[in-house]
N, C-alpha and C positions, 0 to 999 in steps of 0.2 A: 125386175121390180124390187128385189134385195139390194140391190144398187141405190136403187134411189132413193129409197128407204134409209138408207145409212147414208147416204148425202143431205138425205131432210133432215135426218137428226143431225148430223156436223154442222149443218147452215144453222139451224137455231141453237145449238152450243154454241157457236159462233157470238149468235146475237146476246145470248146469258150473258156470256163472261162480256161483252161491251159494256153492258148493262151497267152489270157487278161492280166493272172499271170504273165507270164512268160515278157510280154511288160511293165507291171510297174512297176517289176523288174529293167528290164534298162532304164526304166524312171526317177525313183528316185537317179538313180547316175549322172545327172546331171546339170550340172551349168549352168545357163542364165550366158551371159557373160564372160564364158571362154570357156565350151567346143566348138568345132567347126563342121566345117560341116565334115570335114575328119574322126574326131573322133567320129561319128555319124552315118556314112554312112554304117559301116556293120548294125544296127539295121534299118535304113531305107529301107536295102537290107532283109534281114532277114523275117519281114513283109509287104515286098509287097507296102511300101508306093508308096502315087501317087504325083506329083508333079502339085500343083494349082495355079494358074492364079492369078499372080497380076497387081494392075497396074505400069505402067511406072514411071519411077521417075525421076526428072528432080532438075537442080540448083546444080549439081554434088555431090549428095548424092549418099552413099554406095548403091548398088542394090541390089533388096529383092528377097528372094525367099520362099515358103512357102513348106511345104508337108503333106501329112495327110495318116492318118494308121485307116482303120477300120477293126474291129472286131465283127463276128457275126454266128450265126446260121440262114444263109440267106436265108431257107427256110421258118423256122418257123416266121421271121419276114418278109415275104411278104403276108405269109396266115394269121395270127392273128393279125394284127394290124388291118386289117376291123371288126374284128370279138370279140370285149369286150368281149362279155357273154364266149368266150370260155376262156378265161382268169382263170377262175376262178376252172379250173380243170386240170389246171398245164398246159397248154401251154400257156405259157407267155413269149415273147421274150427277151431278150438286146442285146444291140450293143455297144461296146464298139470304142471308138474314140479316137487319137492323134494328134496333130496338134505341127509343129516343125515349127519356121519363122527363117530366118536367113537374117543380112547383111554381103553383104560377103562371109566371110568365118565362120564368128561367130554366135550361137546361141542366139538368142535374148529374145525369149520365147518359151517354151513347157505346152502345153495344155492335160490333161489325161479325157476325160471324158466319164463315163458310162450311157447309156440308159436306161427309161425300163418305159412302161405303168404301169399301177397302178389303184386302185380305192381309191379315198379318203373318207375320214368319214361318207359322205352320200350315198354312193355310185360310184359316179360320175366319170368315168375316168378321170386320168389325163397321161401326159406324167413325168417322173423325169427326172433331167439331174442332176447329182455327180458330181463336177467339181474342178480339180484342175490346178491351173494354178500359172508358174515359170515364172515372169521375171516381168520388167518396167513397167506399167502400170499406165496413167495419172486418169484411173477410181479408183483406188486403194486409199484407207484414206490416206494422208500425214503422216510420220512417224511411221506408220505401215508395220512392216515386214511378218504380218498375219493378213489378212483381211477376217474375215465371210461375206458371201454375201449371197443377194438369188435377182433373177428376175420372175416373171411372166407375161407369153405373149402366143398368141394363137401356138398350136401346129401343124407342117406340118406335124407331122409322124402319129397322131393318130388323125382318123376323130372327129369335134366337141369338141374339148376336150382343156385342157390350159397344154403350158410346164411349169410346175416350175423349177429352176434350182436354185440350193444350192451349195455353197464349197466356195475354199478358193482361196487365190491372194495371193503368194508369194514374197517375191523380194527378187532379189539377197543375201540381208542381214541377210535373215532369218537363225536364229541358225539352228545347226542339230537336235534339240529336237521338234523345228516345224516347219522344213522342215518332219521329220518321221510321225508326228501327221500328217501333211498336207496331203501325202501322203499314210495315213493308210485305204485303201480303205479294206473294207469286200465282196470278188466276192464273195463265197462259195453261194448264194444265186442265183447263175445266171445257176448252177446247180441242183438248188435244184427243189422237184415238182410246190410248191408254187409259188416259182419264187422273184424275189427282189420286196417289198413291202413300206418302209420308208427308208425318209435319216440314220436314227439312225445306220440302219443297213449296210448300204452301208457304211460312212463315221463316224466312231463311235467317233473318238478322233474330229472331227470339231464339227459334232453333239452336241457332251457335251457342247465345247468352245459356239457353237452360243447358247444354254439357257446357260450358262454363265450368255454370256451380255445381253443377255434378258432380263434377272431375277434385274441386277445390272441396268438395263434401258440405257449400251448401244446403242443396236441396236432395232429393230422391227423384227417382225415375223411375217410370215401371218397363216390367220385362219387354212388355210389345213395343217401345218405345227401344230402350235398348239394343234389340235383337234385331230393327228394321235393316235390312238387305241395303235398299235406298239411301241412307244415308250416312254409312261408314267413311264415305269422302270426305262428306259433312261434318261429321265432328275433330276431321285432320286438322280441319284448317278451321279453328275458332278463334282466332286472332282475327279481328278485321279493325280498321281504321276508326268504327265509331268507339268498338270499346278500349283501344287504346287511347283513342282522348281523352277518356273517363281517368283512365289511370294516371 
């Protein structure tokens, strides 16, 4: 019965990360600021989006509307997220999320981001959150069309624990070589026994870019980030062909 059990869950990770695939797929084609809601709406139909609550807007600004797409094996992520220790014999959840804002008729921003507990260096669970995100944004560097980030703050989804969140802030002007990089997420892991473990491997082409500027003393990095086991390979080899085009 433990058998099949952990075959039931494998089959439907299976099916998540299809899913997932198959959503960032039409995620990456695209545009803040041109496509529209029309042009949008079979993928919002497609996965079930749901449409969220904003507030009212006044002084006769365009009217907002928001929607969000999740994705998940929602069994396994209502039993293991109490339960860390069983993490670690391949029931390990993610959830994958979309979030589409619009004025209008027009897309404004599109949000791609994957879930997933984790244990950091010392053991410690944390929550990750991969994130990619297309459009305008006044948090985003000035004059940057690709912005590495990361936050940390305490986590709703996994008891006692801190989300970290890593990725990148797009804007409309971003080339097609890092709009691709932007969106070069790695699900194969959300399949796998193990389960997704470091940014490296979820987000491999930001990954490099953020020790990049590390290393060059653009940005900061935090410890749990630093210290991950998983991706010491990862930061050997941050030379790849996209960012030497740039140069």
């Amino acid at each position: 019965m433990a058998a099949l059990a952990a075959l039931g869950i494998h089959v439907e990770n299976i099916r998540t990360r299809r899913k997932a695939e198959s959503l960032l797929s039409a995620v990456r084609q695209l545009r803040a600021g041109e496509s529209t809601f029309s042009s949008t709406q079979s993928i919002l139909t497609e996965f079930g989006a749901e449409r969220l609550a904003v507030s009212p807007v006044s002084g006769g600004l365009p009217p907002e509307s928001r929607y969000a797409i999740f994705i998940a094996n929602s069994l396994l992520c209502k039993l293991e997220l109490r339960f860390p220790s069983w993490w670690r014999f391949g029931f390990r959840p993610a959830w994958i999320e979309a979030e589409f804002n619009y004025k209008e008729e027009l897309l404004t921003s599109v949000t791609y981001t994957l879930n997933t507990p984790a244990f950091t260096s010392s053991s410690g669970p944390v929550e990750l959150a991969a994130v990619a995100f297309l459009g305008e944004d006044s948090n985003l560097e000035p004059h940057r069309s690709f912005n590495v980030f990361y936050r940390i703050w305490p986590s709703f989804m996994v008891p006692r624990a801190f989300r970290i969140t890593f990725g990148v802030g797009l804007t409309p002007s971003a080339t097609e070589s890092e709009r691709d990089a932007g969106f070069d997420f790695d699900l194969s892991c959300v399949s796998s026994f193990r389960g997704c473990s470091a940014f490296c491997q979820l987000m491999p082409s930001v990954w490099r870019e953020g020790w990049r500027r590390y290393e060059s003393k653009e940005m900061s990095l935090p410890k749990e980030l630093l210290e991950d086991p998983n991706c010491y390979s990862a930061k050997n080899h941050l030379a790849t062909s996209f960012w030497r085009s740039k140069q």
